[in-house]
ROSE-4610 file (N, C-alpha, C; in Angstrom, 1 decimal, always signed):
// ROSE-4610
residu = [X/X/X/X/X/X/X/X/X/X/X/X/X/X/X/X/X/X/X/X/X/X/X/X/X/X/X/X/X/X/X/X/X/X/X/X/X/X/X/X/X/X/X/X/X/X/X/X/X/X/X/X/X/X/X/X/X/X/X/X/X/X/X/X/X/X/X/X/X/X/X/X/X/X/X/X/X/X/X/X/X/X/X/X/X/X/X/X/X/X/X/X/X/X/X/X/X/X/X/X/X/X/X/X/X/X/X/X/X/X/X/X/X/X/X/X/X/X/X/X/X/X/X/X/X/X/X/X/X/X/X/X/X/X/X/X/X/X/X/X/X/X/X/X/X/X/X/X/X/X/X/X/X/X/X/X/X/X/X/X/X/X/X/X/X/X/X/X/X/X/X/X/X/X/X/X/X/X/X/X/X/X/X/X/X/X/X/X/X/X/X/X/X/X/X/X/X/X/X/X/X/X/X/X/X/X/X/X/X/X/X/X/X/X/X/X/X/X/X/X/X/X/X/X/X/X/X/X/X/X/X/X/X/X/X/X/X/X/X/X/X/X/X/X/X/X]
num = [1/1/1/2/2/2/3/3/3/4/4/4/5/5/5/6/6/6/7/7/7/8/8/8/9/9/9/10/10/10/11/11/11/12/12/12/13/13/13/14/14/14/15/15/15/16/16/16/17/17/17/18/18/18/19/19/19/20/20/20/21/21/21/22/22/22/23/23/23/24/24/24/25/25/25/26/26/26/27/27/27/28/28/28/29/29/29/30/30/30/31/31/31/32/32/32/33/33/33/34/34/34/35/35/35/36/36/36/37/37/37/38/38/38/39/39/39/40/40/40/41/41/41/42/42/42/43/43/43/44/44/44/45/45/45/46/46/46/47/47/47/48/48/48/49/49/49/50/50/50/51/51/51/52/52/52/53/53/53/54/54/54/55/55/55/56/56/56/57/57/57/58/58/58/59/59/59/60/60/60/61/61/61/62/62/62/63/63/63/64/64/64/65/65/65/66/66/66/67/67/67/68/68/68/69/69/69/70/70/70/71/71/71/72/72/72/73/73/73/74/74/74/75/75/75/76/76/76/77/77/77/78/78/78/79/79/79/80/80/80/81/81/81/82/82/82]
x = [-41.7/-40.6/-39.6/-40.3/-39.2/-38.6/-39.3/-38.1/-37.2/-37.1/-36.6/-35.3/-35.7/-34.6/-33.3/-34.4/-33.8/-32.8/-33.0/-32.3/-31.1/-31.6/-30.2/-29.2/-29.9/-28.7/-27.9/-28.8/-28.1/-27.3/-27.5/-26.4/-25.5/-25.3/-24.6/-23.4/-23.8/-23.0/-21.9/-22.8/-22.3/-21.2/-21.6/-21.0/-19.7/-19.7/-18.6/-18.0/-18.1/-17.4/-18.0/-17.9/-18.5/-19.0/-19.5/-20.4/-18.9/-17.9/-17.3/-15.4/-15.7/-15.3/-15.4/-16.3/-17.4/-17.0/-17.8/-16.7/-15.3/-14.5/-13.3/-12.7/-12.9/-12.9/-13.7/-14.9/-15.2/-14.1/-13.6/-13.0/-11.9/-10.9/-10.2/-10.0/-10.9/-10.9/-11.0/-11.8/-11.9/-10.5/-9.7/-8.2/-7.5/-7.9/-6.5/-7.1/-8.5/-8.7/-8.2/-8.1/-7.9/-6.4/-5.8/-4.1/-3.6/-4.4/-4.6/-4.8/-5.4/-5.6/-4.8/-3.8/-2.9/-1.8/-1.2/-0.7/-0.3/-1.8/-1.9/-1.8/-1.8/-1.5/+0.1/+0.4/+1.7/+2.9/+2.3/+2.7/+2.7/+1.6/+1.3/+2.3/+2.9/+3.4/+5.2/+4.9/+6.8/+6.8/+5.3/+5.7/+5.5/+5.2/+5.7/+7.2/+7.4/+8.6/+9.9/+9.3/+9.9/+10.3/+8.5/+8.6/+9.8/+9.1/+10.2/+11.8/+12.3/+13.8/+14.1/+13.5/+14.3/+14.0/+13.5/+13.4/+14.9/+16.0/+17.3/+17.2/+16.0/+16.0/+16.1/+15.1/+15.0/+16.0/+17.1/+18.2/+19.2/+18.9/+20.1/+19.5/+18.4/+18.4/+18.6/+18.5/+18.5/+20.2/+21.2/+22.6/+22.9/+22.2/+22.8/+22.2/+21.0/+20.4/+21.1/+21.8/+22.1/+23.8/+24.5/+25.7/+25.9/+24.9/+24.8/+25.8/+25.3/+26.0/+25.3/+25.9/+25.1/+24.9/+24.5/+24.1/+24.9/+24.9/+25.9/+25.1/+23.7/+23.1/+22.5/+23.2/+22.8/+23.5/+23.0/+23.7/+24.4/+25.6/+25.6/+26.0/+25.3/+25.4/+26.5/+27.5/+28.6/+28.6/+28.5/+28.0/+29.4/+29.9/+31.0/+30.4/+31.2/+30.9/+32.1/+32.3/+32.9/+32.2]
y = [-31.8/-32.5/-31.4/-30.1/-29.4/-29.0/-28.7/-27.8/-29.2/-30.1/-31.3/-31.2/-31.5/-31.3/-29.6/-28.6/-27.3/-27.5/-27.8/-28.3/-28.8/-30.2/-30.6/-30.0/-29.4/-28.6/-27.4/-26.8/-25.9/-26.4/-27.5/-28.1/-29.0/-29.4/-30.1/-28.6/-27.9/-26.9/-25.9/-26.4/-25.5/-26.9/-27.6/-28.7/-29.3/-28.9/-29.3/-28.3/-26.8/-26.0/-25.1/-25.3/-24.3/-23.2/-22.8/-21.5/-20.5/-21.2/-20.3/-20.3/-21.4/-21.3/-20.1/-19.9/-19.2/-17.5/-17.6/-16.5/-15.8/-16.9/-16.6/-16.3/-16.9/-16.6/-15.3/-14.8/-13.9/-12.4/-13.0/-11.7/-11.5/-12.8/-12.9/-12.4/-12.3/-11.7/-10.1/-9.4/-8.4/-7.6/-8.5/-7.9/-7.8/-9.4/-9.4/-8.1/-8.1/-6.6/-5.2/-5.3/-3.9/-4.2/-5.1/-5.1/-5.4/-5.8/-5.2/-3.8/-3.3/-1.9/-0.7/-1.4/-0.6/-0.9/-1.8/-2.4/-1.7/-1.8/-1.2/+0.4/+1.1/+2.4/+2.4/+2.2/+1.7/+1.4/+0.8/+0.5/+1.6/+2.1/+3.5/+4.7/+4.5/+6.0/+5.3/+4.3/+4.0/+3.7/+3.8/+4.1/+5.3/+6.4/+7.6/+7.7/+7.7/+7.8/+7.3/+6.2/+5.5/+6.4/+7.3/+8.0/+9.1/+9.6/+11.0/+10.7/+9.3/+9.5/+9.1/+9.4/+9.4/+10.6/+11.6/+13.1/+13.6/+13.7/+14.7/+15.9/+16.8/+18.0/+17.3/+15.8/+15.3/+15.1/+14.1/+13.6/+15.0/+16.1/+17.2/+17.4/+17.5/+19.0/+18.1/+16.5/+15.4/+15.1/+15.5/+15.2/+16.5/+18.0/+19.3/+19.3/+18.5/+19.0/+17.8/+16.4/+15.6/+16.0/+16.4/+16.9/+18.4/+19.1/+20.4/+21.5/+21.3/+21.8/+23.2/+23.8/+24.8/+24.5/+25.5/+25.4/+27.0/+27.0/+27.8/+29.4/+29.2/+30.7/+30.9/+30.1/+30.3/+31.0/+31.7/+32.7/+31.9/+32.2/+31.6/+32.9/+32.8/+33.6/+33.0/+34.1/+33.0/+34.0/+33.3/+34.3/+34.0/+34.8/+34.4/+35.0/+34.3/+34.7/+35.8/+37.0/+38.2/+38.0]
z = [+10.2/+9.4/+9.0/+8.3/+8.2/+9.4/+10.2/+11.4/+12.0/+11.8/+12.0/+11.3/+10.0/+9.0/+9.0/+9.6/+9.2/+10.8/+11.5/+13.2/+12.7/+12.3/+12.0/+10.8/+9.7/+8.8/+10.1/+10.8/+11.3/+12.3/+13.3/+14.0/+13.0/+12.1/+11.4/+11.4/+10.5/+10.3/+11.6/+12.4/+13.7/+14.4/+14.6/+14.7/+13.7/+12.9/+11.7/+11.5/+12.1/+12.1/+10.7/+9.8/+8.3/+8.8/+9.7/+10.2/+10.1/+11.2/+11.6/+10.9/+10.0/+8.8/+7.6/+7.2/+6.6/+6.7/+8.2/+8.9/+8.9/+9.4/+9.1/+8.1/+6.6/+4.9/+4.8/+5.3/+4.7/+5.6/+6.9/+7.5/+7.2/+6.1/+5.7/+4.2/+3.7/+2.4/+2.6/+3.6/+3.7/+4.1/+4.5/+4.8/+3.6/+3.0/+1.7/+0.9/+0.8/-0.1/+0.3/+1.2/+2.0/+1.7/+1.7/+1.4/+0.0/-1.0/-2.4/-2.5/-1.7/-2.5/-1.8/-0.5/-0.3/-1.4/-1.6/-2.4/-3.8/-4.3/-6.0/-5.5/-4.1/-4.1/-4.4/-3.1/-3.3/-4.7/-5.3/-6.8/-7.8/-7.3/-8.2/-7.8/-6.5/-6.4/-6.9/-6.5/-7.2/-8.7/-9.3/-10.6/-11.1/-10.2/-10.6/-10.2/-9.4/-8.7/-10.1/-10.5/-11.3/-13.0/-13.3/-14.4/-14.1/-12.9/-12.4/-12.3/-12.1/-12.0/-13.5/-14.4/-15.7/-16.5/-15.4/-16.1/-15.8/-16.8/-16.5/-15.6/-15.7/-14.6/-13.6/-13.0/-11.4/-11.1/-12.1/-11.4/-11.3/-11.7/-11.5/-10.2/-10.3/-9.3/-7.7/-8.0/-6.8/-6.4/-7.4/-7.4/-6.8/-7.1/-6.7/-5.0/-4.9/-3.6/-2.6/-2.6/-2.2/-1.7/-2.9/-2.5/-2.3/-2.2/-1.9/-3.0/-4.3/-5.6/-6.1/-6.8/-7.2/-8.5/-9.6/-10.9/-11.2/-12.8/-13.3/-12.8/-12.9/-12.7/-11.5/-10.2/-8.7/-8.1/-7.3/-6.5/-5.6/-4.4/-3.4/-2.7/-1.3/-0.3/+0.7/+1.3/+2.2/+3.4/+4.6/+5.8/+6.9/+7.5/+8.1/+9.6/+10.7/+12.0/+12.4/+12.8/+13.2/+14.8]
Protein backbone atom coordinates (compact mmCIF):
# COMPACT_ATOMS: atom_id res chain seq x y z
CA UNK A 1 0.00 0.00 0.00
CA UNK A 2 2.71 2.28 0.73
CA UNK A 3 4.72 1.92 -2.39
CA UNK A 4 1.26 2.43 -4.10
CA UNK A 5 0.58 5.59 -2.52
CA UNK A 6 4.50 6.78 -2.61
CA UNK A 7 4.15 5.99 -6.91
CA UNK A 8 1.49 7.98 -7.19
CA UNK A 9 2.82 11.18 -4.98
CA UNK A 10 5.83 10.85 -7.14
CA UNK A 11 4.00 10.69 -10.58
CA UNK A 12 1.52 13.25 -9.49
CA UNK A 13 4.34 15.55 -8.98
CA UNK A 14 6.28 14.76 -12.10
CA UNK A 15 3.17 14.91 -13.97
CA UNK A 16 1.92 18.33 -12.72
CA UNK A 17 5.07 19.67 -13.24
CA UNK A 18 6.12 20.83 -9.26
CA UNK A 19 9.34 18.69 -9.60
CA UNK A 20 10.58 20.92 -12.23
CA UNK A 21 8.91 23.83 -10.98
CA UNK A 22 10.74 23.39 -7.75
CA UNK A 23 13.80 23.30 -9.70
CA UNK A 24 13.45 26.11 -11.66
CA UNK A 25 12.67 28.49 -8.25
CA UNK A 26 15.50 27.04 -6.55
CA UNK A 27 17.94 27.90 -9.86
CA UNK A 28 16.21 30.97 -9.88
CA UNK A 29 16.91 32.17 -6.53
CA UNK A 30 20.48 31.18 -6.74
CA UNK A 31 20.79 33.92 -9.49
CA UNK A 32 18.67 36.74 -7.89
CA UNK A 33 21.23 36.05 -4.91
CA UNK A 34 24.27 36.15 -6.78
CA UNK A 35 22.68 39.57 -8.36
CA UNK A 36 21.91 40.95 -4.86
CA UNK A 37 25.22 40.62 -3.87
CA UNK A 38 26.67 42.06 -6.99
CA UNK A 39 24.38 44.71 -6.51
CA UNK A 40 25.06 45.67 -2.71
CA UNK A 41 28.83 45.59 -4.06
CA UNK A 42 28.10 47.84 -6.45
CA UNK A 43 26.15 50.22 -4.10
CA UNK A 44 28.97 50.18 -1.88
CA UNK A 45 31.63 51.51 -4.17
CA UNK A 46 29.23 54.45 -5.45
CA UNK A 47 28.78 55.26 -1.95
CA UNK A 48 32.24 55.77 -1.60
CA UNK A 49 32.61 57.40 -4.67
CA UNK A 50 29.78 59.44 -3.29
CA UNK A 51 31.76 60.23 0.27
CA UNK A 52 34.87 61.07 -1.92
CA UNK A 53 33.22 63.67 -4.24
CA UNK A 54 32.42 65.92 -1.33
CA UNK A 55 36.09 65.93 -0.04
CA UNK A 56 37.23 69.74 -1.53
CA UNK A 57 40.95 68.24 -2.09
CA UNK A 58 38.91 65.35 -4.68
CA UNK A 59 37.09 67.88 -6.48
CA UNK A 60 40.44 70.12 -6.91
CA UNK A 61 42.70 67.82 -7.75
CA UNK A 62 39.62 66.16 -10.32
CA UNK A 63 38.97 69.91 -11.96
CA UNK A 64 43.11 70.38 -12.19
CA UNK A 65 43.53 66.80 -13.59
CA UNK A 66 40.38 66.99 -16.09
CA UNK A 67 41.36 70.52 -17.49
CA UNK A 68 44.93 70.01 -17.13
CA UNK A 69 45.57 73.05 -14.41
CA UNK A 70 48.24 73.46 -12.26
CA UNK A 71 48.24 74.46 -8.46
CA UNK A 72 50.03 77.64 -7.05
CA UNK A 73 53.21 75.29 -5.84
CA UNK A 74 53.60 73.04 -9.10
CA UNK A 75 56.28 73.16 -11.20
CA UNK A 76 55.54 73.13 -14.92
CA UNK A 77 58.14 71.75 -17.29
CA UNK A 78 57.71 73.16 -21.02
CA UNK A 79 59.66 71.12 -23.75
CA UNK A 80 60.02 72.55 -27.13
CA UNK A 81 61.00 70.71 -30.40
CA UNK A 82 64.51 72.31 -32.08
Amino acid sequence: MFVICFSFVILSLTFDGGVFRLLNLQTDHKYLTSQIQDLEQQNLALQRQIVQAQDPFFIERQAMDLYDLAGDQDLIFVFTDR
